[in-house]
C-alpha positions in Angstrom: 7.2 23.1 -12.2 3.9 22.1 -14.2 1.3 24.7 -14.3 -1.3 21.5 -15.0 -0.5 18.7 -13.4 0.5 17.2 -10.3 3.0 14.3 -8.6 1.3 11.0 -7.3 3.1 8.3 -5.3 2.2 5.2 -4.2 4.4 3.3 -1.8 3.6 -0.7 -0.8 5.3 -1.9 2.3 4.5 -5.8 3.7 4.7 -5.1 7.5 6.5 -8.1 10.2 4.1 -8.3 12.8 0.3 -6.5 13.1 0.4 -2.8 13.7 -0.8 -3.4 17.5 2.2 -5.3 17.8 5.4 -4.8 19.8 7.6 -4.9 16.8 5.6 -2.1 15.0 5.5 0.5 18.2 8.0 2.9 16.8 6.4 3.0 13.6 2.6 3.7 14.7 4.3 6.1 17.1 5.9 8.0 14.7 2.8 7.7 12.1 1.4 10.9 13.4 4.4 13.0 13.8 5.5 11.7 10.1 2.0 12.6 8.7 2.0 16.4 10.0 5.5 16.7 8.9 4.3 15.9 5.3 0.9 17.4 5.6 3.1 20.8 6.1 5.9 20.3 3.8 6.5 22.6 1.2 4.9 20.8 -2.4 3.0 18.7 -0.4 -0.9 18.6 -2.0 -2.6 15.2 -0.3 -2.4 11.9 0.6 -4.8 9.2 0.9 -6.5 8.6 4.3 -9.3 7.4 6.6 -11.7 9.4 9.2 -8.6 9.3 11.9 -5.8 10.8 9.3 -3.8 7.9 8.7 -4.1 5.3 5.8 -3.1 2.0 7.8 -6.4 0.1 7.3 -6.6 1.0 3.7 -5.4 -2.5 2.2 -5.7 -3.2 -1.4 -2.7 -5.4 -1.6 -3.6 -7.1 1.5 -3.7 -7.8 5.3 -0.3 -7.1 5.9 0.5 -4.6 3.5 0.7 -1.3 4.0 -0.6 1.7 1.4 1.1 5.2 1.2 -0.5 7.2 -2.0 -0.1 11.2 -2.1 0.3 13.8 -4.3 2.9 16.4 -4.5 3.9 20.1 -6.7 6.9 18.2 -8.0 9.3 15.8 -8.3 11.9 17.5 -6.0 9.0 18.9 -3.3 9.0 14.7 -2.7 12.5 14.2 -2.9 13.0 17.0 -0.4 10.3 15.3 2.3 11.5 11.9 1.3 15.0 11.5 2.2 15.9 15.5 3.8 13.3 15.4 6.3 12.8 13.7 9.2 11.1 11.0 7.2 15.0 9.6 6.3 14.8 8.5 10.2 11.5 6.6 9.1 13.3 4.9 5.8 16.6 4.6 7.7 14.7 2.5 10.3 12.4 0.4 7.5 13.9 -2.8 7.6 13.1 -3.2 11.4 8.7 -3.3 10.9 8.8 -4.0 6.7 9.7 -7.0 4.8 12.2 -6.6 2.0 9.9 -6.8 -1.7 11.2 -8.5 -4.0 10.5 -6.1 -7.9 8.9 -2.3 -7.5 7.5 -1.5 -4.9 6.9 2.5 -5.4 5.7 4.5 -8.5 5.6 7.9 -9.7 3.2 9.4 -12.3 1.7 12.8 -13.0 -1.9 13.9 -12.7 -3.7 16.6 -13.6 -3.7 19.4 -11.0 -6.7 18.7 -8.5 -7.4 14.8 -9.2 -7.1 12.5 -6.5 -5.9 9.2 -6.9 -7.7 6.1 -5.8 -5.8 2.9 -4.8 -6.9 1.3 -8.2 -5.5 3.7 -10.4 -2.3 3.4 -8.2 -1.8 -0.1 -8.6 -2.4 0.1 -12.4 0.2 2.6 -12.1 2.6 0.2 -10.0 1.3 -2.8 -12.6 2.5 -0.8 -15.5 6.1 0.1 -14.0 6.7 -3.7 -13.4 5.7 -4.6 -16.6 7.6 -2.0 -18.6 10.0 -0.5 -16.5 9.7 3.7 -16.6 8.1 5.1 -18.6 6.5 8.8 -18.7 2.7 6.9 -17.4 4.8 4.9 -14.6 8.3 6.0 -13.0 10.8 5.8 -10.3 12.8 8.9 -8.6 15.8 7.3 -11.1 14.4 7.6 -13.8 11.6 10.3 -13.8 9.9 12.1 -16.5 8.7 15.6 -17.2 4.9 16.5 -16.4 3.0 16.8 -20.1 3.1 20.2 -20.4 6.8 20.7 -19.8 9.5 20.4 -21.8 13.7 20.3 -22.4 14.5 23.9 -23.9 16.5 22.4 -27.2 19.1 24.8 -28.6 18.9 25.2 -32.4 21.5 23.1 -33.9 23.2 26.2 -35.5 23.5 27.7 -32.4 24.8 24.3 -30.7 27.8 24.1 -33.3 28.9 27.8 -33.0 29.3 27.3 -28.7 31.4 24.4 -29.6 33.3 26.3 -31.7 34.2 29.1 -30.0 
């Protein structure tokens, strides 16, 4: 865990029908249910939203497309609400209210601890993963990267030979 920086997200997702639609019931339903059960997850630090609590008329990429941007402790705090909460439901389910993407669609990148991501650094963020795959300024939960001030203990090379040897 970084003792100086943070986990942002952004997620796009291009919606079927308007969110007053019958197609998109379940998923407004489950909109405020899903937001309290991240709002309360353990690693969970923000996400981006209007007056009411939700972020569905915050459109940067357009009418019909839908913005999730948060940040998190960690990598695995996200993993953990992303796909062992009852958010999987939510993802299991996607297919039925969201239009398949064609290229990236979600970005990682790490911030330092108490800024707050607007929708134009996320999208610079999601620019710079599509253009050059992961890197440590733009990355996906395959390939992630370390926070700045962390890094991979390296055992001295001396060291490394004599555990091979015995």
């Amino acid at each position: 865990m970084s003792n100086t920086h943070e986990l942002a997200q952004l997620n796009i997702a291009s919606m079927k029908a308007s969110l007053d639609s019958p197609v998109m019931a379940d998923f407004v339903a489950n909109l405020a249910p899903i937001n309290a059960l991240a709002d309360n997850a353990p690693g969970f630090v923000w996400r981006l939203q209007d007056e009411e609590g939700d972020a569905t008329t915050i459109r940067p990429f357009g009418p019909d497309v839908l913005v999730n941007l948060s940040v998190w402790r960690d990598v695995s705090s996200l993993i953990e609400f992303v796909y062992r909460s009852a958010h999987v439901e939510m993802l299991q389910r996607r297919k039925e209210w969201f239009e398949r993407l064609s290229g990236v669609h979600q970005v990682l990148w790490w911030v330092p601890k108490g800024h707050r991501p607007d929708v134009r650094e996320a999208a610079e963020r999601l620019a710079r993963l599509r253009e050059a795959g992961p890197t440590p300024e733009a990355f996906t939960f395959r390939q992630t990267f370390l926070a700045p001030d962390q890094s991979v203990p390296l055992v001295p090379f001396e060291l490394e030979r004599e555990s091979q040897a015995s």
